[in-house]
N, C-alpha and C positions, 0 to 999 in steps of 0.2 A: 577264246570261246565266243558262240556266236550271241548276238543279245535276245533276249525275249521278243517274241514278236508284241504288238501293242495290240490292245482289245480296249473297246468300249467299256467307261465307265458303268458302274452297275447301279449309279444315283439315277433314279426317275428323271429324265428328261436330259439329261448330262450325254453327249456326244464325244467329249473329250477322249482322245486315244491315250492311255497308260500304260508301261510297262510293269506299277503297281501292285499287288497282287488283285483287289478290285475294285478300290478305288481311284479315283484323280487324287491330285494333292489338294485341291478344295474341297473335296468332299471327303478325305481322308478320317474324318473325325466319325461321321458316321461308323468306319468300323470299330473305332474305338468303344465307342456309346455302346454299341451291339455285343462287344466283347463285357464287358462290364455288365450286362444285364443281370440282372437275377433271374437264376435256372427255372424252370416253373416246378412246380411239386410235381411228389407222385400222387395217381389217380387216388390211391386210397387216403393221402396227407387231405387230399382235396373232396374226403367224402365219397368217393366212388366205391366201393367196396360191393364185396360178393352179398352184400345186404339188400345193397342198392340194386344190383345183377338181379337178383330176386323180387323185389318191390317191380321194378322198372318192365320188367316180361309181362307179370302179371296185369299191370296196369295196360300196357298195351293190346293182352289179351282182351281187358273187358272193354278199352276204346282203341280198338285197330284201324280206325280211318284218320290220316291227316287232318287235325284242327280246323287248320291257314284255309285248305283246299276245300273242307266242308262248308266253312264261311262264304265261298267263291262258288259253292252249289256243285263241286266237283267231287268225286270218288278217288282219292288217290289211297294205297297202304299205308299205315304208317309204320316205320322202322326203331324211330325213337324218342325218348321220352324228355322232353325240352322244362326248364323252371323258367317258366312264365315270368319272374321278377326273379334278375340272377340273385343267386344266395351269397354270392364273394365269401362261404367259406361259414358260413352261420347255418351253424344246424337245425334251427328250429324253423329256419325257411325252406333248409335244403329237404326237409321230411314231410312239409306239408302237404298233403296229395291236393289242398285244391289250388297249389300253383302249382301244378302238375300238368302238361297238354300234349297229344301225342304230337307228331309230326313226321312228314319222311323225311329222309336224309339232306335232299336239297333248299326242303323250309326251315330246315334246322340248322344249314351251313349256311343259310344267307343271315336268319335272324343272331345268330350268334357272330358273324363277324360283323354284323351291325355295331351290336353290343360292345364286344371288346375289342374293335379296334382294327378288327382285319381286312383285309384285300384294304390298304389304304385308308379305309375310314379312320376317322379320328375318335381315340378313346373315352369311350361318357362315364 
């Protein structure tokens, strides 16, 4: 049988050709780490709930312009409703409407992989 072709490592910066399933052998440990993670909740474990569904509409209804964007003297929609100071799971932050701020989608995906760590950033 014929062997796997080799593909690029999938480590950041890593060139090495593997027949691996996606790592090299140096950086093999990364899947590991990543297999082992803890699952993340579900939305409602995490406070999201059909309550929130309701709070969260209405709050955009009475401020439907983007926060970030009205700061910057721009008009943009806003799509959804961002916690100002993440709550990590505490409900008496996760309910207060004045860390409440609207935002559209793209001020909302940038400020939240700030936060938690995404597209590379490192985790605060």
């Amino acid at each position: 049988m014929p062997l796997r072709p080799k593909k690029p490592c999938n480590a950041q910066g890593c060139n090495t050709l593997t027949r691996n399933a996606r790592y090299c052998d140096e950086h093999a440990h990364l899947l590991t780490s990543a297999a082992r993670a803890k699952p993340r909740e579900s939305s409602t474990q995490r406070l999201y709930t059909y309550k929130w569904q309701k709070a969260s509409k209405g709050f955009l209804a009475r401020y439907p312009l983007c926060a970030e964007h009205e700061r910057q003297g721009e008009v943009v929609a806003a799509t959804e409703v961002d916690h100002i100071v993440p709550h990590k799971g505490d409900a008496t932050i996760f309910w207060n409407r004045n860390n409440w701020q609207s935002l559209c989608h793209s001020c909302h995906s940038r400020k939240t992989a700030r936060e938690d760590g995404g597209w590379g950033n490192p985790r605060r």
